[in-house]
N, C-alpha and C positions, 0 to 999 in steps of 0.2 A: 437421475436428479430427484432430490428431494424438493418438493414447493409447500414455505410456510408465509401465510399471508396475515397480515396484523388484522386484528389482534392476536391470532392463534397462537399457543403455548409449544416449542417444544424442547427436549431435554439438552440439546445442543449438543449431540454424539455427532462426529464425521465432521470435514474440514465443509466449512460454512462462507457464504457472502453474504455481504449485508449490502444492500440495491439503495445508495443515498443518491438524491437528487431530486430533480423539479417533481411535484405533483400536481398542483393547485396551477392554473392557467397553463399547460403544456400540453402537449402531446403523450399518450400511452406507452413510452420510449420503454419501462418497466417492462409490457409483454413481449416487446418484439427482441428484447435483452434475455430473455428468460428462454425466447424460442432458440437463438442463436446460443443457447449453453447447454439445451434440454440434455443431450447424449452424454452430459458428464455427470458424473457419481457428487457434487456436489449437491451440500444443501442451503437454498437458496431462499434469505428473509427478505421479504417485500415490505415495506409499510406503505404500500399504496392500495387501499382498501377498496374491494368492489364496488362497495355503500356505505358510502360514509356520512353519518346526520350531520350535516354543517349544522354548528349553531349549538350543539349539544357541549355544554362544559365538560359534564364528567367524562365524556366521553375524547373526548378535546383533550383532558389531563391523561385518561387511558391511552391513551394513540401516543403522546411524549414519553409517558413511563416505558413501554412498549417500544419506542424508538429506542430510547436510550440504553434498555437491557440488551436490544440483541445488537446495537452497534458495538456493546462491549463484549459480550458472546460467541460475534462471527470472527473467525478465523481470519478474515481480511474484506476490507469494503470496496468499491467500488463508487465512484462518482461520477455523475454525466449532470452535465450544464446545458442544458437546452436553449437556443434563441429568445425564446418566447417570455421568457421569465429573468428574473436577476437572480433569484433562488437567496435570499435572504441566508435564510437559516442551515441551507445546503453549506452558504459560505462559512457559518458559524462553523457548522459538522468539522466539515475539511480542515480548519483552523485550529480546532481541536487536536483531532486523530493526527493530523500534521506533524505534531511535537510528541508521538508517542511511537512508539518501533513496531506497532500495527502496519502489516504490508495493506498500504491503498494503492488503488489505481485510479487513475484519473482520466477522463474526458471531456472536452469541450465543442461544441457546437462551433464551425468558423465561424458565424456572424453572434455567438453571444456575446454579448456588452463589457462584460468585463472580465472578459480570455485576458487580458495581458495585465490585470491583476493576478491570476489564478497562477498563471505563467511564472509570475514573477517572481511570488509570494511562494512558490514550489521550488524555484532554482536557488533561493534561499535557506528555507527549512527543510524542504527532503530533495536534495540534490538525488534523489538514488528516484525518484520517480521521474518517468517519461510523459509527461502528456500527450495524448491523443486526439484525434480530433473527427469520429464514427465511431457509432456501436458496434460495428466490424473487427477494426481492432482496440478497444476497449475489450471484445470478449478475445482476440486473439492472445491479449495479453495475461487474464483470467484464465486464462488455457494453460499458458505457456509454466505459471505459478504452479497452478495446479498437478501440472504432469509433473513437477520436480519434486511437490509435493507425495507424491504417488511412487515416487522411485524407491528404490531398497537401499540401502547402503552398504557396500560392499567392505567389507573388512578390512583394516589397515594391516599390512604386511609388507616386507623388505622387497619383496618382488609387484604385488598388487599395492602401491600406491591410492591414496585412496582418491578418487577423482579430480577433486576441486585443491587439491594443497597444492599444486603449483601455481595456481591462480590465487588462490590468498597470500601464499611467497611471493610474486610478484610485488602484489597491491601492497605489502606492508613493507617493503623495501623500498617502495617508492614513496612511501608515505612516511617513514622515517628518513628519508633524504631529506622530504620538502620542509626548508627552517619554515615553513607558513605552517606547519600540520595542527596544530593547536591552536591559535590566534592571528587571523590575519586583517588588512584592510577593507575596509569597503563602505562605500559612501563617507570616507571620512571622516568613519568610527570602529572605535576595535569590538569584535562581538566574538565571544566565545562560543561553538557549536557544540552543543552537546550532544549532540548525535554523532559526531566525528570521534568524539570520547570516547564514549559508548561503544564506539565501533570498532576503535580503536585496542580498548581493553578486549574486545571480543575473542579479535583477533589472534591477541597475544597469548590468551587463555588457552584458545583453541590450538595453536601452534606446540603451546609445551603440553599440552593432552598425547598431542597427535604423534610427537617426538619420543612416545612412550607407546603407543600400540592404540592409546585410547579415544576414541570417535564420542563425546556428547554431546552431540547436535542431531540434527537431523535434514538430510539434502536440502530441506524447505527454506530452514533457516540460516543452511551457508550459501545456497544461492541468493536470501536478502541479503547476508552481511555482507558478497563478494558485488553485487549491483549496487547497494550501499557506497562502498570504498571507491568503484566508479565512477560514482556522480558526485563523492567530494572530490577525488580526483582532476574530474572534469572543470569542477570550477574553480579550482587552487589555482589549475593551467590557465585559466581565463581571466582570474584577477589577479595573479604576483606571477604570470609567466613562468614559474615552474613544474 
């Protein structure tokens, strides 16, 4: 494991986390997260600062610039909501990153304040994330990313199949059955996902590549697009029963 702590600069080689969540009134939940991933080859941005000058503007403006470069940088974020705090701007982050095809993960404290916002506001916009609810598995799932991330991709052939294509054949057979797959109910308003789009074209792309010998992707990112198609999957079932 690589450890980069804010402000410090680095080039951004090798698959990256970026550690968002409480700092200011919480607990050091940052160290004991970093000890439970040390043995992985990731490299890991902190912006929770050893010493940090409360009070210092310029410095105050460097810590956001700084935030904001390597949340765009890291390979995929991480979130943990701590009891002790609402995490204001944590909510911002997540709200953000939410709407964009950055793999996060997400965790919540059982007694923080407002889990069933977090909850709620995720079963909406990234149906493809699990919430959790320990630093345990928060990193088991950072793990689990990570290792798929790590795999080789084995060659598409008539005999070696290439691992995941009957699982993205499933999910888009089933996703072209459901008349909900593009627009469906809820709350009482039609909202169109674009992430189911997105995922949806992925998909299709990736099928007539595949139907040719050719592999463009890479394990990391057919295991989000096949977790992805799950969790819109899951909630199509849950709101028009298909």
């Amino acid at each position: 494991m690589k450890y980069v702590e804010a402000p410090s600069e680095d080039l951004g080689l090798g698959t990256s986390v970026f550690l968002a969540g409480g700092i200011s009134n919480c607990p050091d939940w940052q160290k004991e997260f970093v000890d439970k991933i040390r043995d992985t080859e990731l490299v890991v941005y902190n912006p929770r600062r050893a010493n940090f000058p409360m009070g210092d503007k310029e410095e105050g403006l460097r810590q956001i610039k700084w935030e904001a470069e390597y949340l765009h940088k890291a390979s995929c974020i991480i979130f943990w909501f701590p009891k002790e705090t609402v995490c204001p701007i944590v909510l911002f982050e997540l709200g953000s990153w939410s709407m964009t095809d950055k793999p996060i993960f997400v965790g919540v404290h059982p007694d923080y304040s407002r889990r069933f916002d977090v909850e709620t506001q995720l079963e909406i916009r990234r149906p493809d994330v699990t919430v959790v609810y320990s630093l345990d598995d928060l990193a088991d799932r950072l793990r689990e990313w990570d290792h798929m991330a790590q795999t080789v991709s084995p060659p598409l052939t008539e005999h070696e199949p290439h691992p995941h294509l009957a699982e993205i054949r499933r999910s888009l057979k089933k996703w072209q059955e459901s008349p909900a797959r593009l627009l469906y109910v809820r709350d009482e308003s039609f909202k169109v996902i674009e992430v189911s789009i997105v995922a949806l074209q992925q998909l299709i792309d990736l099928l007539k590549d595949a139907e040719q010998g050719i592999i463009r992707t890479t394990p990391r990112n057919l295991y989000s697009i096949v977790e992805r198609i799950k969790g819109i999957r899951q909630m199509f079932k849950k709101d028009t029963g298909y």
